[in-house]
C-alpha positions in Angstrom: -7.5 5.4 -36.2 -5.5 1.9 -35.2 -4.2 1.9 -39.0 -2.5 5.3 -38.4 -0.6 3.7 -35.5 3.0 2.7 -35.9 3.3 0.0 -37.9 5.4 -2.2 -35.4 3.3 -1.3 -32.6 -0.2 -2.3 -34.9 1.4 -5.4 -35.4 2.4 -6.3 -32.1 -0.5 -5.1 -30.9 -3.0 -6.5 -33.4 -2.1 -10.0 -32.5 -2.7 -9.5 -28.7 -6.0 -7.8 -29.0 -8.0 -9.4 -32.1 -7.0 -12.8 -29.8 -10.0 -13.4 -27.2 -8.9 -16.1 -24.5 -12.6 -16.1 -22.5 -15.6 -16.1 -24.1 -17.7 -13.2 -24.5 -14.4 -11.1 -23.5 -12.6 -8.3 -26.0 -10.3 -6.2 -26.1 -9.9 -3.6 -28.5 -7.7 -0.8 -28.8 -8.4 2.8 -28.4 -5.9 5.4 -29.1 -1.8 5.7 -28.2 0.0 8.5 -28.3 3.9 9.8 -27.4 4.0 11.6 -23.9 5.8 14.1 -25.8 3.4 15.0 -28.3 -0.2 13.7 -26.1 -2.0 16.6 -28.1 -1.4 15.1 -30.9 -3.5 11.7 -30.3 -6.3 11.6 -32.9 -9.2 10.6 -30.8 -11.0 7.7 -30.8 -14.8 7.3 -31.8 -14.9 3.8 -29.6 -13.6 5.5 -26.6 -15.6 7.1 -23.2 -15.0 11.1 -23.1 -16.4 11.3 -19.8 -13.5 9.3 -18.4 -10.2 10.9 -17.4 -6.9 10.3 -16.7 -4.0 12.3 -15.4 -0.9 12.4 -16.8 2.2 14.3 -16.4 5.1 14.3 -18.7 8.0 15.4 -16.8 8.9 17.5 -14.5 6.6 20.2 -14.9 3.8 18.9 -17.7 0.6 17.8 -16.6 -2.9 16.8 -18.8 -6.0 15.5 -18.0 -6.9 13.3 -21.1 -10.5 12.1 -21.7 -11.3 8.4 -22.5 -11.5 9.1 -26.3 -8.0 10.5 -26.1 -8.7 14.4 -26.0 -7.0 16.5 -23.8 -9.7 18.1 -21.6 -6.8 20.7 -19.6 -3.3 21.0 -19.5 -0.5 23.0 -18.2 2.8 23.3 -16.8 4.0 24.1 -12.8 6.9 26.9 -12.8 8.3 28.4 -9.4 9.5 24.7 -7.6 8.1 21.2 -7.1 4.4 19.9 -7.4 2.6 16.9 -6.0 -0.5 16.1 -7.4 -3.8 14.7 -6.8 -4.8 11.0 -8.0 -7.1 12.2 -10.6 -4.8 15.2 -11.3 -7.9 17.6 -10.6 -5.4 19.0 -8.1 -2.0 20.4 -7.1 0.5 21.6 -4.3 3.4 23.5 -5.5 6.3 23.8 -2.9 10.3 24.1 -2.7 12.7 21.6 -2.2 13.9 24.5 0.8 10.9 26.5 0.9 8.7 28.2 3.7 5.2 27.8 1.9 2.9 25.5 0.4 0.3 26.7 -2.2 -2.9 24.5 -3.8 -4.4 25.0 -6.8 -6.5 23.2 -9.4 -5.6 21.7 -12.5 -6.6 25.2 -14.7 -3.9 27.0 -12.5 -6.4 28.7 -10.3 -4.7 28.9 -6.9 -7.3 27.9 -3.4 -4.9 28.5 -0.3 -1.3 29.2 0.8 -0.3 28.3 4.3 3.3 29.1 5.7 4.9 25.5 5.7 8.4 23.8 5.3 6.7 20.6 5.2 6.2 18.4 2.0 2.6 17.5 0.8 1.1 14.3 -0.8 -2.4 14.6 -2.0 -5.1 12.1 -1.6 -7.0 10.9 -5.3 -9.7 13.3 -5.0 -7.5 15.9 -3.8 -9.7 16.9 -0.8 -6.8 15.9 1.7 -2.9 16.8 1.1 -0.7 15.2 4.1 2.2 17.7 5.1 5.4 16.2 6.6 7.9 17.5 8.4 11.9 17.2 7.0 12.8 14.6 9.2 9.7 12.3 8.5 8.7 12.5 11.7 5.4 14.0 11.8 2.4 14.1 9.4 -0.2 17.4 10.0 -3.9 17.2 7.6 -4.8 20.1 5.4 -8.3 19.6 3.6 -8.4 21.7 0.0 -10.1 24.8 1.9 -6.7 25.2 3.4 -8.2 24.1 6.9 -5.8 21.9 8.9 -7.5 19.3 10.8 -7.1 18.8 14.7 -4.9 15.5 14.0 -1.1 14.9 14.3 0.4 11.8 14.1 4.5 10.7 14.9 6.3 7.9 14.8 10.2 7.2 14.0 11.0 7.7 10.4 7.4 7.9 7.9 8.5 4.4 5.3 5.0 4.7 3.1 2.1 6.9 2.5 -1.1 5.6 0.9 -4.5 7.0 -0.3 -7.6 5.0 -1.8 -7.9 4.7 -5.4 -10.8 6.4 -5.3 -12.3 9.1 -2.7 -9.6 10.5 -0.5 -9.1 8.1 2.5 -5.5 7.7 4.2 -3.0 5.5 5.5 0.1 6.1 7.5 2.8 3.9 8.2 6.7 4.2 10.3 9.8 3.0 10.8 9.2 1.3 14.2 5.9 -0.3 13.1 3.3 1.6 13.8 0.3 3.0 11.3 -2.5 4.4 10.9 -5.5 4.7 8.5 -7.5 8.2 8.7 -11.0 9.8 7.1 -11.2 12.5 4.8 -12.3 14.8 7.7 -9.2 14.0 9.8 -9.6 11.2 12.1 -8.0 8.5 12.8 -10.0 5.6 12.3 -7.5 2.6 12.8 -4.2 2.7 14.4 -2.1 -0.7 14.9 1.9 -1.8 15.3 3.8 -4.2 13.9 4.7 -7.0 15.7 8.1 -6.3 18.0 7.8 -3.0 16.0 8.7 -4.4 12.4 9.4 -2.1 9.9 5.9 -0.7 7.9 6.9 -1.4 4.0 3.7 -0.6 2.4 -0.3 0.3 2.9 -3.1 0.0 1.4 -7.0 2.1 2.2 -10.2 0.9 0.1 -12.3 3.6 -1.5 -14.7 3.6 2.0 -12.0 3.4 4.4 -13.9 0.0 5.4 -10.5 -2.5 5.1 -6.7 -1.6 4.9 -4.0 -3.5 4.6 -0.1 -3.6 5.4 2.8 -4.7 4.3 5.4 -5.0 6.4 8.6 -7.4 8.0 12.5 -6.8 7.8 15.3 -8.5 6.1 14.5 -12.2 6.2 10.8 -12.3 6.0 7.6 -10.3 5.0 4.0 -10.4 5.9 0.5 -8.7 5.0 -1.8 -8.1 7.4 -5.7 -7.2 6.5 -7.2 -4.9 8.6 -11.2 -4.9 8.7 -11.2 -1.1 9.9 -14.9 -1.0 11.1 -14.8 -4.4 13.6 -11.0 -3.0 14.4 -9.7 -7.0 13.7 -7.2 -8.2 11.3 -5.7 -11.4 9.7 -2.5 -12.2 8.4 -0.2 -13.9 5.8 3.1 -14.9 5.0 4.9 -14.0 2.1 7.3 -16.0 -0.2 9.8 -13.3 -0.2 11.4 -10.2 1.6 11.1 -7.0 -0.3 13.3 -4.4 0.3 11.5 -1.9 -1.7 7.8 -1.1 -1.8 5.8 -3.3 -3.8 2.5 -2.3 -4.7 0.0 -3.9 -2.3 -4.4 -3.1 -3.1 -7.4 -3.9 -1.1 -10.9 -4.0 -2.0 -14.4 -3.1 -0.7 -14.7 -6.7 0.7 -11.4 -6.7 2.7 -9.5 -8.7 -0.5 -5.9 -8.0 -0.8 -3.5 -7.9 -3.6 0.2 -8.1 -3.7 2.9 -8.6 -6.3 5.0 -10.8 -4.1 8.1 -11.1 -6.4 7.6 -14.0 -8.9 3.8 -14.1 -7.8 0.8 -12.2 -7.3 -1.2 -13.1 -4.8 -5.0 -12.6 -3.9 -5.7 -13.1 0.4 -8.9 -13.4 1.3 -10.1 -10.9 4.5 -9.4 -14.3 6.9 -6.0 -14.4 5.1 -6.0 -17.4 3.5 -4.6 -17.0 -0.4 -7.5 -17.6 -2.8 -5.2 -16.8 -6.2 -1.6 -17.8 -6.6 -0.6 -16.8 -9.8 3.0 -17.3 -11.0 4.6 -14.3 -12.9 7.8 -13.6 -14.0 10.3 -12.2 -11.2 9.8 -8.4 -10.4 12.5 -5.8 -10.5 12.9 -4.1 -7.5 11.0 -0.6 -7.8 8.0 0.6 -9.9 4.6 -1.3 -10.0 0.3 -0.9 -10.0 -2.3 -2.9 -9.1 -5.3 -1.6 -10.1 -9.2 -2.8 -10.0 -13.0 -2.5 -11.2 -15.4 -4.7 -10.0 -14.0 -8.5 -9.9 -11.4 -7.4 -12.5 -7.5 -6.5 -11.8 -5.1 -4.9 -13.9 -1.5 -5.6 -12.5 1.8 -3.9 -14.1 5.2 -4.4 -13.6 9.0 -4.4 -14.7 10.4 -7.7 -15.0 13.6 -8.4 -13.6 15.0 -9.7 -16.9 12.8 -7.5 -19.7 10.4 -5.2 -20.1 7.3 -3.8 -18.4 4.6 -6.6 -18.4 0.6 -5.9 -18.0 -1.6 -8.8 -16.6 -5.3 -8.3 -16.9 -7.4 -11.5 -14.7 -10.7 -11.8 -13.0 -11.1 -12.3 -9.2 -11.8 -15.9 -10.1 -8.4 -16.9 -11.6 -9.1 -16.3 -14.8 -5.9 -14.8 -16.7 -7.5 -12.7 -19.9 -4.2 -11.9 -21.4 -0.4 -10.9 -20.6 1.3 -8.7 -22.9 5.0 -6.9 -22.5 5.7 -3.9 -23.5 9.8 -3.5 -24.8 9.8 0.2 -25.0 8.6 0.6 -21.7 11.0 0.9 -18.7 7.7 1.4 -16.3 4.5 1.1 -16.9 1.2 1.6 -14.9 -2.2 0.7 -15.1 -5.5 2.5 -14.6 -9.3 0.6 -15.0 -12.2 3.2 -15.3 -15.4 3.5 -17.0 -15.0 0.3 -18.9 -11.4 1.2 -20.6 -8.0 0.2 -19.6 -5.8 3.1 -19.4 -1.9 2.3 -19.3 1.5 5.1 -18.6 4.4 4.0 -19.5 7.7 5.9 -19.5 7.3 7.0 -23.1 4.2 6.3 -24.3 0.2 6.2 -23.0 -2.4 3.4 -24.5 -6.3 2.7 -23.9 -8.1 0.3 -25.0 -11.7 -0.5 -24.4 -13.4 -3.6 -22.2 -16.6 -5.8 -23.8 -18.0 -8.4 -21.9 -16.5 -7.7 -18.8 -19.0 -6.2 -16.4 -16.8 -2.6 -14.8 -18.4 0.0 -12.7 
């Protein structure tokens, strides 16, 4: 089905992935489709169908599409505002000015409604949804029974909510420096400030809820910290640059840590020295992804003069390829099941991994 694509985007694309910079590494090309025709992708025989990945295309379109590029369920939310779940298995719908929040699954089938004027975020799995309050004060737990948990934590002004890429782990962070990293039952496993109360910028949660990490510093200068959540001990670095916008900030089952730090990425060890330095192109301020299987990472980004730019490199350094993408404003990435899964602000790609070893 690659013939049937575009003939600019073959080409362009066709040179990128029939070129193999490590040995023993491909990769190929799935499917691609427009978001606003994604039931129109002719599926790929090379591609997983047990994977899935959420999409939703606008304000009110949502699909789950399998790794060969079927759509396994879609639908629409009508009646006010919906946040969803990581894998999109899940939803809250809720008012801008409303006095309830109601959860239901991705086929429309609705579990709880609580009486609420808070706003909810959704954890991956979609077995916790964090309410807060209007003035971003206060954050209470629901789990997706509708059961709030006996947890409420405050600080001055919420500045960045986080979940685990996978599983539905927590983090918390304020205004006047202080965060926390809860469980999926609703406690609080880690809570830490800032030092002098420095603003919190960003958080990160691995899929166990073992390591955390956070971003955070003012106008002049930045710095990550790397929490080891189980021995309650962190370590820190600095960073090349201020960011006065989130940028997106990982950590892995080992306590590793991942940052796009401007014109950089960077990969900090759980002692906090930087094992990778890798040069990139300056980031625009705004939208970005890290994500990661096994000892590979799939960064995205919009460059600060062009388009959206994927990097694909092992833990090791190695850089498999680069490749822009000019129709693109944003773009993230998603690695599962041994395909690379990519949203961009128009259109969605997968392509399929050989010779990299992926959970």
């Amino acid at each position: 089905m690659w013939y049937f694509f575009p003939g600019f985007i073959a080409g362009a694309m066709a040179a990128l992935f029939l070129f193999s910079p490590a040995p023993a590494v491909e990769i190929c090309p799935e499917w691609w489709g427009g978001l606003k025709n994604l039931s129109a992708i002719e599926k790929s025989p090379g591609g997983t169908p047990k994977a899935s990945f959420f999409v939703r295309a606008g304000d009110r379109d949502y699909f789950l599409l399998k790794g060969d590029g079927g759509v396994s369920v879609s639908g629409s939310v009508t009646d006010g505002l919906a946040a969803f779940s990581g894998n999109g298995l899940f939803y809250a719908r809720y008012q801008k000015v409303g006095n309830d929040v109601e959860f239901f699954n991705a086929k429309g089938d609705r579990f709880w409604k609580i009486d609420s004027m808070e706003y909810p975020y959704l954890s991956f799995g979609g077995k916790v949804v964090l309410l807060m309050n209007g003035d971003q004060s206060g954050i209470r737990m629901v789990d997706y029974n509708g059961n709030l948990a006996n947890i409420r934590i405050s600080g001055r002004t919420c500045t960045a909510i986080a979940f685990s890429d996978a599983g539905d782990y927590s983090a918390v962070g304020f205004l006047d420096g202080s965060y926390y990293f809860l469980s999926p039952k609703g406690t609080m496993i880690h809570y830490g400030m800032t030092p002098k109360g420095t603003m919190v910028k960003g958080l990160a949660v691995n899929r166990d809820g073992s390591h955390g990490a956070v971003h955070y510093g003012n106008t002049e200068t930045d710095r990550v910290r790397v929490v080891a959540i189980a021995s309650d001990d962190y370590d820190e670095v600095d960073l090349a640059h201020a960011h006065p916008v989130k940028t997106s900030l990982h950590v892995n089952g080992g306590g590793y840590c991942t940052i796009i730090d401007t014109d950089r990425v960077l990969y900090i060890s759980p002692s906090g020295s930087v094992k990778l330095n890798i040069p990139v192109p300056a980031k625009r301020e705004g939208h970005s992804s890290i994500s990661c299987s096994g000892a590979l990472y799939a960064v995205s980004y919009t460059m600060r003069t062009g388009p959206s730019r994927l990097l694909l490199f092992r833990d090791d350094g190695v850089m498999l390829f680069t490749k822009d993408f000019p129709g693109e404003s944003f773009l993230d990435a998603s690695l599962r099941e041994g395909l690379l899964f990519l949203r961009g602000s128009d259109s969605v790609f997968c392509y399929s991994l050989h010779g990299i070893q992926t959970p």
